[in-house]
DRENGU-626809 format. One record per residue (C-alpha): residue number from 1; x, y, z. Coordinates in Angstrom, 3 decimals. Example, Ala and Ser with C-alpha at 12.3 -4.5 7.8 and 13.67 -1.06 7.14 Angstrom:
# DRENGU-626809
(1; (12.300; -4.500; 7.800))
(2; (13.670; -1.060; 7.140))
***
This chain:
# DRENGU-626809
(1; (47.789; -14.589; 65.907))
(2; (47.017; -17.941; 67.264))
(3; (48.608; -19.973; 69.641))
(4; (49.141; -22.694; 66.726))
(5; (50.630; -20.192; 64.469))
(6; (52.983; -19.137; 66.989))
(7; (54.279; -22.514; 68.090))
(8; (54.630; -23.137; 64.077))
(9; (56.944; -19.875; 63.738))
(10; (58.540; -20.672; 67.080))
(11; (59.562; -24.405; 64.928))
(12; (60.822; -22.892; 62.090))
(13; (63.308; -20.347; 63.784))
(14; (64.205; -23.305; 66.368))
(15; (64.664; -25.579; 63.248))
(16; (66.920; -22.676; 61.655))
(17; (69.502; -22.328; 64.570))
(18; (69.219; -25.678; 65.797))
(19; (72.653; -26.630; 63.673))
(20; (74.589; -23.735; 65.229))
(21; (73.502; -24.099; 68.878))
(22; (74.347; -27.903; 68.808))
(23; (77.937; -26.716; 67.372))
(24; (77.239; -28.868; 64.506))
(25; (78.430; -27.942; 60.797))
(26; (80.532; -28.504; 57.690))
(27; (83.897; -29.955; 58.313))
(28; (86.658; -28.103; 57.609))
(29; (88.013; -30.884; 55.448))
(30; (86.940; -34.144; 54.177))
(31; (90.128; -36.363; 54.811))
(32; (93.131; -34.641; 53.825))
(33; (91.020; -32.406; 51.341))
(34; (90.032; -28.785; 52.581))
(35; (86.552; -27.850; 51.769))
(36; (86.214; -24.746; 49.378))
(37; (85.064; -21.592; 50.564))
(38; (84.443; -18.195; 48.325))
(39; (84.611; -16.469; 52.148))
(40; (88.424; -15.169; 51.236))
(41; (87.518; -13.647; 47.667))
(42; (84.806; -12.046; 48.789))
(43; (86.381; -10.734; 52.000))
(44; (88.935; -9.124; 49.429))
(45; (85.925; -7.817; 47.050))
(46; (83.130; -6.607; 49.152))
(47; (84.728; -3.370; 50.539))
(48; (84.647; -2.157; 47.145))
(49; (80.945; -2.874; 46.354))
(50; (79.072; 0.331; 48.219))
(51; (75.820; 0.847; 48.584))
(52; (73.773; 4.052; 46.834))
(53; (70.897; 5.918; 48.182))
(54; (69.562; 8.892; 46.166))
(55; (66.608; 11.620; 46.588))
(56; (65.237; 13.727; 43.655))
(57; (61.593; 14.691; 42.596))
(58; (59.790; 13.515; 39.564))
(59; (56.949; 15.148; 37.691))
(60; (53.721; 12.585; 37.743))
(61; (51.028; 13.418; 34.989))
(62; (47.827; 14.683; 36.691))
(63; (44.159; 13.039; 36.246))
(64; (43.625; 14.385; 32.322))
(65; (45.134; 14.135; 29.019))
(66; (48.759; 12.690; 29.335))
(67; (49.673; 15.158; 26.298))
(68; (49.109; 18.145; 28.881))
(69; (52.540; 16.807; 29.807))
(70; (53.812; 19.124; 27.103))
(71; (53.963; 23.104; 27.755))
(72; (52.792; 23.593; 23.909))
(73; (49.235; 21.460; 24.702))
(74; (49.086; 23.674; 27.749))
(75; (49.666; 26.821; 25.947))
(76; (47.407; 25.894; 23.041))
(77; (44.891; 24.696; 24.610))
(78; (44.830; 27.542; 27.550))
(79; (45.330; 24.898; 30.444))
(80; (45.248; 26.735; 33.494))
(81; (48.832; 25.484; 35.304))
(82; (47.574; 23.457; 37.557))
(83; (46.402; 21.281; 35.082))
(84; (50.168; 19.934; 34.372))
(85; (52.218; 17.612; 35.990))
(86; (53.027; 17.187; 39.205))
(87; (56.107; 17.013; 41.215))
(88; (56.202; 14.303; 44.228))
(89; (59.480; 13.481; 45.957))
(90; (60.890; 9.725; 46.109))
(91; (63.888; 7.905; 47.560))
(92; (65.568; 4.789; 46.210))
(93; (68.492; 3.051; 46.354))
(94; (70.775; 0.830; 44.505))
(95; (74.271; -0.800; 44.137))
(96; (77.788; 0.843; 42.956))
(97; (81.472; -0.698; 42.248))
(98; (84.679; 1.526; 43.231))
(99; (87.095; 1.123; 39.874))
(100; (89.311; 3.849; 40.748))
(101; (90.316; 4.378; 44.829))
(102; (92.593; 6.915; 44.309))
(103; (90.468; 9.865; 42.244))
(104; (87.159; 8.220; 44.250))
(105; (85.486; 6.899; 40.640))
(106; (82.512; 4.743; 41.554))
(107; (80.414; 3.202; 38.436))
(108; (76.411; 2.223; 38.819))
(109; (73.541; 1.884; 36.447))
(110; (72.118; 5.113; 34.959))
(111; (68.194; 3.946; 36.318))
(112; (69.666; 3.884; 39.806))
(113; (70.650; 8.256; 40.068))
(114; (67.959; 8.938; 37.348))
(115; (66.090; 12.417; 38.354))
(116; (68.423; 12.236; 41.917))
(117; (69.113; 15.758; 42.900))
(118; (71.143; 14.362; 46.654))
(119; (73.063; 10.990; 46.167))
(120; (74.894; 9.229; 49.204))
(121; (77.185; 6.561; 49.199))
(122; (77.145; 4.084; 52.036))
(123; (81.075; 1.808; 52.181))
(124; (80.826; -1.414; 53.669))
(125; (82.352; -0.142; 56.779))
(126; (79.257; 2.546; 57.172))
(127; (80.625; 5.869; 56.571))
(128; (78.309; 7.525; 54.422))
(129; (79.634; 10.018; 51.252))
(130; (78.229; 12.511; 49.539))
(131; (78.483; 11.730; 45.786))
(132; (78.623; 14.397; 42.409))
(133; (77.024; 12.552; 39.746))
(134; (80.156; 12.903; 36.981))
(135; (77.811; 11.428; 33.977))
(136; (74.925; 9.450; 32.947))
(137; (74.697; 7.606; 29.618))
(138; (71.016; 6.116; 28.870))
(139; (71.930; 4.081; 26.358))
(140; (74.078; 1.998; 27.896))
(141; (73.170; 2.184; 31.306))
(142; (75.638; 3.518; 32.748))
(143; (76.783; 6.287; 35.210))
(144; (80.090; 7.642; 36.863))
(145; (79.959; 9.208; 40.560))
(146; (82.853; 10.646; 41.904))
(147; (83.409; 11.068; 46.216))
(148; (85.875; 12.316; 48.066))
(149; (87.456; 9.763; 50.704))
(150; (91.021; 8.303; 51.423))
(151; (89.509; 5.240; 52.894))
(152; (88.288; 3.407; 49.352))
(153; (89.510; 0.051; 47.920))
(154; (88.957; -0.603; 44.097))
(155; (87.901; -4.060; 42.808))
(156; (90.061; -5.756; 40.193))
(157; (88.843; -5.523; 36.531))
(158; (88.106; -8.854; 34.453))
(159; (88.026; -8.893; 30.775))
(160; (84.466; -9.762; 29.651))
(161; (85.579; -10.963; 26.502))
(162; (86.561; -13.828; 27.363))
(163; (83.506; -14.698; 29.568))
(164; (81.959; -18.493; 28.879))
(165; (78.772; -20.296; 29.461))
(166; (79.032; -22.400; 32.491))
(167; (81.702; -20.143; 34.230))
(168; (80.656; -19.751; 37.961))
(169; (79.936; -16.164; 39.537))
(170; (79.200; -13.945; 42.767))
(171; (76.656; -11.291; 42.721))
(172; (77.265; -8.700; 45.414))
(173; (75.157; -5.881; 46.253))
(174; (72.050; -4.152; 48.238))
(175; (68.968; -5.799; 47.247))
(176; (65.836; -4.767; 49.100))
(177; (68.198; -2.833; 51.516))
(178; (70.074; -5.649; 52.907))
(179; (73.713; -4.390; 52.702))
(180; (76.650; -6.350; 51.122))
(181; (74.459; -9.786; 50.150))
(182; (76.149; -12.360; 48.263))
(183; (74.864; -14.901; 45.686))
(184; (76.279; -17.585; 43.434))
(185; (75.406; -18.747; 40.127))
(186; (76.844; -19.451; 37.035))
(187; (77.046; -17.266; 33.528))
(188; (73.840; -18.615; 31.881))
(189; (74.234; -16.934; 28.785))
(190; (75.840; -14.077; 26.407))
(191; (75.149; -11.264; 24.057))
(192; (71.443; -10.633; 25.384))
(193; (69.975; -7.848; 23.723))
(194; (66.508; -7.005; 23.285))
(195; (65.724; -5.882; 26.903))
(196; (65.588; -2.153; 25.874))
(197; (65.205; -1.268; 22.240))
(198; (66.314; 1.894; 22.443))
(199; (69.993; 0.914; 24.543))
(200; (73.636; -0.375; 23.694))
(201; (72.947; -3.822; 24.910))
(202; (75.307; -7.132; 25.134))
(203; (74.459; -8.101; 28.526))
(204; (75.382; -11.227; 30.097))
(205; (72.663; -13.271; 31.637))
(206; (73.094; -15.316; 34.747))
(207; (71.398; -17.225; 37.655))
(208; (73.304; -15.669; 40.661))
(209; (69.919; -13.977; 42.158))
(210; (69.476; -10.486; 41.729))
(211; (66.453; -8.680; 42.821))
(212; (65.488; -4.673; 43.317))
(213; (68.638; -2.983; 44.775))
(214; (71.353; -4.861; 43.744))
(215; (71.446; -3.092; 40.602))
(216; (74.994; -0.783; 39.984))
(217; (76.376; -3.972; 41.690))
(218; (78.935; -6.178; 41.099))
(219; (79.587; -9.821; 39.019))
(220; (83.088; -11.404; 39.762))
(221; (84.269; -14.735; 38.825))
(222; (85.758; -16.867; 41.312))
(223; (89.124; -15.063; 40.897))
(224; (87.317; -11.763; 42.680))
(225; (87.656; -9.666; 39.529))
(226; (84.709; -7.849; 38.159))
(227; (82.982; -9.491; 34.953))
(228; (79.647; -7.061; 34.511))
(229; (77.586; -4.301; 36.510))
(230; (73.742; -6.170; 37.732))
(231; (71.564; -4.380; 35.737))
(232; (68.431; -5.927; 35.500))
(233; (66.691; -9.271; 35.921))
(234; (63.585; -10.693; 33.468))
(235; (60.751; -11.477; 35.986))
(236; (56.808; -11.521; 36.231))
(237; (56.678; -10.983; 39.759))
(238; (59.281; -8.696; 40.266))
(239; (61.621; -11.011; 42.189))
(240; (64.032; -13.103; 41.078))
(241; (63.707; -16.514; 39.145))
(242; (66.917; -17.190; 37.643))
(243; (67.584; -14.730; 34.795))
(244; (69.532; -11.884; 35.921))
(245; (71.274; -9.764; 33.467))
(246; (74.684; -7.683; 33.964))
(247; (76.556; -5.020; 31.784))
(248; (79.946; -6.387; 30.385))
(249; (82.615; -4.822; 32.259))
(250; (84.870; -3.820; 29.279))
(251; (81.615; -1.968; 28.148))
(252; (81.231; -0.052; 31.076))
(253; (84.990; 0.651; 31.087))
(254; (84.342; 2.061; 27.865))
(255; (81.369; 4.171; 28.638))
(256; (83.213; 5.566; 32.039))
(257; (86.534; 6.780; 30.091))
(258; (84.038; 8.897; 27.945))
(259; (82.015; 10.155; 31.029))
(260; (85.250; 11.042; 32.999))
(261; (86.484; 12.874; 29.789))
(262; (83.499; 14.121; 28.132))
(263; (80.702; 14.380; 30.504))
(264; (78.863; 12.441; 27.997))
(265; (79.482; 9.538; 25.615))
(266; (80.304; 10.693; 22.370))
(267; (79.069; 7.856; 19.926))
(268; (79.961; 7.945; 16.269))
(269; (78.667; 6.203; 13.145))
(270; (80.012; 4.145; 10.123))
(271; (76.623; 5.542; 7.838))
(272; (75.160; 2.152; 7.106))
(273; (71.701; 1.132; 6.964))
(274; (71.558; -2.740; 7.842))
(275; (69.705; -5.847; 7.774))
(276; (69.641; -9.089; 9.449))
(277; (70.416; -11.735; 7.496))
(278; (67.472; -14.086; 6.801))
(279; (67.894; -18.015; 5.667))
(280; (66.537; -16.809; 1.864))
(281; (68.436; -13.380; 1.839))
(282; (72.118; -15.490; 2.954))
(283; (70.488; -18.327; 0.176))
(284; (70.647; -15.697; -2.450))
(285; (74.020; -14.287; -1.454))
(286; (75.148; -17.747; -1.354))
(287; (76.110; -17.465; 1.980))
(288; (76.453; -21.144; 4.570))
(289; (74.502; -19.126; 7.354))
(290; (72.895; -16.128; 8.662))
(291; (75.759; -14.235; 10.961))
(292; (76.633; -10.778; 9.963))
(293; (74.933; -7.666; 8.796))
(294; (73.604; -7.223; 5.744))
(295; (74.275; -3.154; 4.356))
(296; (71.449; -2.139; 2.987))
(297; (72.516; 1.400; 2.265))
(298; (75.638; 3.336; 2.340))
(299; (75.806; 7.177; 3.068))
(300; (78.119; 9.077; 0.720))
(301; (80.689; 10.707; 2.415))
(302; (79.904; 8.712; 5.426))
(303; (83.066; 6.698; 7.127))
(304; (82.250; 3.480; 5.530))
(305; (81.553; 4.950; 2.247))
(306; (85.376; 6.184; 2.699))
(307; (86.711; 2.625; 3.959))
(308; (85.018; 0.918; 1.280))
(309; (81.680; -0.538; 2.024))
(310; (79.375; -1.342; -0.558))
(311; (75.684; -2.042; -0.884))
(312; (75.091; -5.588; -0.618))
(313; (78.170; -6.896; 1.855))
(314; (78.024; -8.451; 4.705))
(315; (80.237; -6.970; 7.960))
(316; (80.752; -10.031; 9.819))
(317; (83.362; -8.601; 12.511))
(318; (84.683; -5.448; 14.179))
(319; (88.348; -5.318; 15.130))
(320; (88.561; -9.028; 15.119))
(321; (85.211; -9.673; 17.190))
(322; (82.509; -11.415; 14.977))
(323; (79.252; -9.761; 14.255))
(324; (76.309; -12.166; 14.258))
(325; (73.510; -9.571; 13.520))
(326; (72.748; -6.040; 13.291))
(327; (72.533; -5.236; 16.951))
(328; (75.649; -6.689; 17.295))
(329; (77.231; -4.233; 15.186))
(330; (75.294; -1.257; 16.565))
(331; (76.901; -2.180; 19.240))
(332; (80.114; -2.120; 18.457))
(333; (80.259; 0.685; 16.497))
(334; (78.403; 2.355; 19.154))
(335; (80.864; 1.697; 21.908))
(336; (83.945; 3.270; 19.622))
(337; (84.944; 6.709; 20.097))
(338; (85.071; 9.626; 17.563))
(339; (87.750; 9.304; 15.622))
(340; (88.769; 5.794; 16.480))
(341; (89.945; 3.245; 13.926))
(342; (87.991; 0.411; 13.215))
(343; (88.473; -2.850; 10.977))
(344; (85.352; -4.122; 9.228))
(345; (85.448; -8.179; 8.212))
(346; (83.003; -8.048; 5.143))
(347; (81.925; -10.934; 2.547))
(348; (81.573; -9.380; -0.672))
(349; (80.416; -11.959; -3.617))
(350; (81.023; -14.405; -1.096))
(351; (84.813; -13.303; -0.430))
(352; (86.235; -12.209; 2.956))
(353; (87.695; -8.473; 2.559))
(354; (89.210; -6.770; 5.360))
(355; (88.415; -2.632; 5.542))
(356; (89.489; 0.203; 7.860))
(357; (86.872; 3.001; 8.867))
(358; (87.424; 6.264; 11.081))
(359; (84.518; 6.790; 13.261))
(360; (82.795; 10.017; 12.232))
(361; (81.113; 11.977; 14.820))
(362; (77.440; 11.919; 14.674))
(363; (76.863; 15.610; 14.872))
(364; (79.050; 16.078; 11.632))
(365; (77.369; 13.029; 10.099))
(366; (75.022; 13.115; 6.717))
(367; (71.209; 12.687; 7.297))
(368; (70.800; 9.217; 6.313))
(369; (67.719; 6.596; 6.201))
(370; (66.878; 4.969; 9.516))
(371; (65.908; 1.463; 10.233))
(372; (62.436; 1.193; 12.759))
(373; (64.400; 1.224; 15.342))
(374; (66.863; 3.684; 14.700))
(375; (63.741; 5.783; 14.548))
(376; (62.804; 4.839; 17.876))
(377; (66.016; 6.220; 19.187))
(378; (64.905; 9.461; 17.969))
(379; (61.656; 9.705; 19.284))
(380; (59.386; 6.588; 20.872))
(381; (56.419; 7.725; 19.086))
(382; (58.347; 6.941; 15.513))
(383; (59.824; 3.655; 16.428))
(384; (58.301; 1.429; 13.412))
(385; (58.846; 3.834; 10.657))
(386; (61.905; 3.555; 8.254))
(387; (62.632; 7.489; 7.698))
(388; (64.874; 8.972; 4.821))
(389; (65.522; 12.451; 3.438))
(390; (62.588; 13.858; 1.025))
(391; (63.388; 15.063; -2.244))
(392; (64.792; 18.258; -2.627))
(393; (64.889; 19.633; 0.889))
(394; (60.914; 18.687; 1.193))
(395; (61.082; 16.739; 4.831))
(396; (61.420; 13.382; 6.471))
(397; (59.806; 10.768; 4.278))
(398; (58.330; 7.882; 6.027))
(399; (59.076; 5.072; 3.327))
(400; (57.681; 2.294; 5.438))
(401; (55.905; 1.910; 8.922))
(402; (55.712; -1.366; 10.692))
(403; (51.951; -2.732; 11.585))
(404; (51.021; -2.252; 15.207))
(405; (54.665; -0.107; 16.040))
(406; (54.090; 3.030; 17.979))
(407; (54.564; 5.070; 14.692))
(408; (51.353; 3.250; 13.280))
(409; (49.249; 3.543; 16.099))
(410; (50.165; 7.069; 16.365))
(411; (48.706; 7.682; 12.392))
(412; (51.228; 8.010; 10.614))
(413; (51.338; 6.009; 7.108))
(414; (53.876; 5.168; 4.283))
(415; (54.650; 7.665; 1.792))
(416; (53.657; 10.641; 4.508))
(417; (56.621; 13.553; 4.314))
(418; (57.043; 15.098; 7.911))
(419; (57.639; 19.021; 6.826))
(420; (57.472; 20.148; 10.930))
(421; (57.946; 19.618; 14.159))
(422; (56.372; 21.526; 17.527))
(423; (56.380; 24.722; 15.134))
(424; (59.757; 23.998; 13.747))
(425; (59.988; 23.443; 9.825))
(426; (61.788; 20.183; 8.903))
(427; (63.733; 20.082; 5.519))
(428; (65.228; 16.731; 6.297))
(429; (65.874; 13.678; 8.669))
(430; (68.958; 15.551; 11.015))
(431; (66.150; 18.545; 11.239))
(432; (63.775; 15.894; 12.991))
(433; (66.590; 14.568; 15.286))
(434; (67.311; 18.080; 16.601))
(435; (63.629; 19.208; 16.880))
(436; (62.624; 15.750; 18.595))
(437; (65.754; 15.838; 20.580))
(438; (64.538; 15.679; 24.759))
(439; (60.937; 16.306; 23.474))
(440; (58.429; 14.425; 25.500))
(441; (55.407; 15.149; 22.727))
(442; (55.830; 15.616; 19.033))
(443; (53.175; 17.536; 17.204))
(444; (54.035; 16.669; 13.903))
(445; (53.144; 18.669; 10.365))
(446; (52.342; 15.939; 7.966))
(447; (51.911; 16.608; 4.075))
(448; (49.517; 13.349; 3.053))
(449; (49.109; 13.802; -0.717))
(450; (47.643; 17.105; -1.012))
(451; (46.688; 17.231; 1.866))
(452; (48.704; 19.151; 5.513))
(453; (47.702; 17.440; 8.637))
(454; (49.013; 17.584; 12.364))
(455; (49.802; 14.107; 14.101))
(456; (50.299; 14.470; 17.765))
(457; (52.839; 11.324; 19.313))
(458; (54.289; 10.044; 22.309))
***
């Protein structure tokens, strides 16, 4: 390094201390007015803001075919072993928030202990703890560790419902490994979705600065209590430039009860099949604008065909909270529990009706036709196909599949009945969801006309 380059660095750290060697600084007040600080809130918050370091192995595909991924490739094609993925080991680390002290319940993003077979917990004060992961739910992000300590202090729990542009925030957590960093920003925006296609998603967006590691950490407002979980940010460098994104904290709440209880979140459905409202399609139903969700279907026997719902209304709010699209509702519906009681706002012939629906569990559900992305959540290689029951016990028909989706790309066409799966015969749609379920490669048995083809996706 050159003597210039030196004397430059030399400058800048000089020019960074210079204001705290000369004693110079912020007065404490201006007149008889006290200068505000956030130091005492976050003080109060931090201890309960830890940091999360996990190890695991993950399987990386080797130098051929990515569908030798799958043991039935391997196994049909005689692939000598190997020939299939490999394992490597990795270490990462992320954020966490302590919501309950006393039976050591810590909540961070799903990504963060994904594949982690050792997870440690690092408090603020440096004592490390080994963590049991209680749950993970993919969907929403989510995941509940549990530790054993009598030396934890729980953060205070906002309501994220009442959440409003322009309302100013603290980010704490561990990004790029440097413990317990705060930022400040203000809530930028609300109801994101669209990040992940396949995920519950209502995130709020801010510009407190989040980068790699803070994620499982915390959002307060100015009061100290905790508004959302950092998630993830929207970024082409993979930095930060303003447009962070956090889970709603009565969303995680939600998804932590089930986790704690269940081990899993048990999600149910209402059996509707909906569309966004367009300008023409609220034109036609004489509707003043496009909020709500359009039901396109209704499956008999389903829980909204008991409450009420008919083809052709629009839901336009669950338990009091207004719907403004589809994902909206998927949402919301999503986040209920089995069994819970729900009441629907519709418009029916342009007249608000108010309808009560018991979540049905999924599992006891009727096969039912899926939207493209519904589809997606079955299997990545189908999202763009609209799926339905065949005739008669045939299959899954693929009524429609969207140009340039996955589903397309991977050959399949409109009007194609999927009678198998990896082996397995298919009679109808909840016979694909089983056979597809944790499947990384579908082979599937497509009748085309007269015709019996396989279509391998991903």
């Amino acid at each position: 390094m050159s003597r210039a380059s030196l004397s430059l660095i030399a400058l800048l750290f000089l020019s960074a201390v210079a204001p705290a060697q000369s004693g110079s600084g912020l007065p404490s007040a201006v007149g008889e007015t006290p200068l505000p600080s956030l130091s005492p809130m976050i003080k109060r918050v931090s201890p309960a803001v830890v940091n999360i370091s996990t190890k695991g192995t993950i399987k990386e595909s080797g130098p051929g075919n990515p569908f030798l991924e799958d043991p039935f490739f391997r196994r049909f094609f005689d692939v000598p072993p190997g020939s299939g993925p490999r394992s490597r080991p990795f270490q990462s680390a992320g954020s966490g928030v302590i919501f309950d002290a006393k039976n050591g319940y810590i909540v961070t993003n799903a990504h963060v202990v994904e594949n982690a077979s050792e997870i440690t917990v690092t408090l603020q004060d440096g004592h490390d703890l080994k963590a049991e992961l209680v749950g993970s739910d993919a969907p929403s992000d989510v995941a509940v560790l549990k530790v054993k300590s009598d030396n934890l202090t729980q953060i205070g729990l906002g309501d994220s419902s009442k959440v409003e542009v322009g309302d100013f925030v603290v980010a704490i957590g561990n990004p790029f490994g440097l413990q317990h960093t705060v930022t400040s920003g203000i809530i930028s925006g609300l109801s994101r979705s669209g990040i992940n296609p396949d995920g519950y998603e209502d995130f709020i967006q801010t510009d407190a600065s989040i980068n790699p590691g803070n994620s499982g950490g915390a959002l307060v407002n100015l009061r100290g209590e905790l508004i959302g979980i950092n998630t993830a940010i929207l970024s082409r460098t993979g930095g930060n430039i303003g447009i962070g994104f956090a889970i709603p904290v009565n969303m995680a709440r939600s998804v932590m009860d089930q986790l704690i209880k269940f081990g899993s979140v048990k999600r149910g459905l209402l059996g509707v099949s909906i569309y966004n409202l367009t300008p023409d399609i609220a034109k036609l139903y004489g509707l003043s604008d496009t909020q709500g969700a359009l039901v396109s279907q209704v499956v008999a026997g389903s829980a909204a065909d008991k409450a009420g719902v008919r083809i052709g209304d629009v839901i336009t709010s669950v338990n009091g909270h207004t719907v403004k699209s589809n994902s909206e509702l998927r949402n919301a519906i999503g986040m209920l529990r089995v069994g819970d009681k729900v009441d629907i706002g519709v418009l029916r012939d342009g007249k608000p009706q108010k309808l009560t629906a018991v979540i049905a569990d999924s599992a006891e559900a009727p096969a039912r036709e899926t939207t493209p992305q519904e589809s997606n959540a079955i299997h990545g290689g189908l999202e763009g196909a609209s799926l339905a029951d065949a005739p008669e016990g045939a299959g899954a028909l693929v009524r429609s599949v969207e140009p340039g989706s996955a589903a397309a790309q991977g050959g399949l066409r409109n009007n194609d009945v999927i009678i198998g799966v990896n082996r397995g015969k298919v009679t109808n749609l909840q016979q694909l969801r089983e056979r597809a379920k944790g499947a990384s490669t579908l082979v599937l048995e497509v009748r085309r006309g007269k015709t019996v083809l396989l279509i391998p996706v991903r």
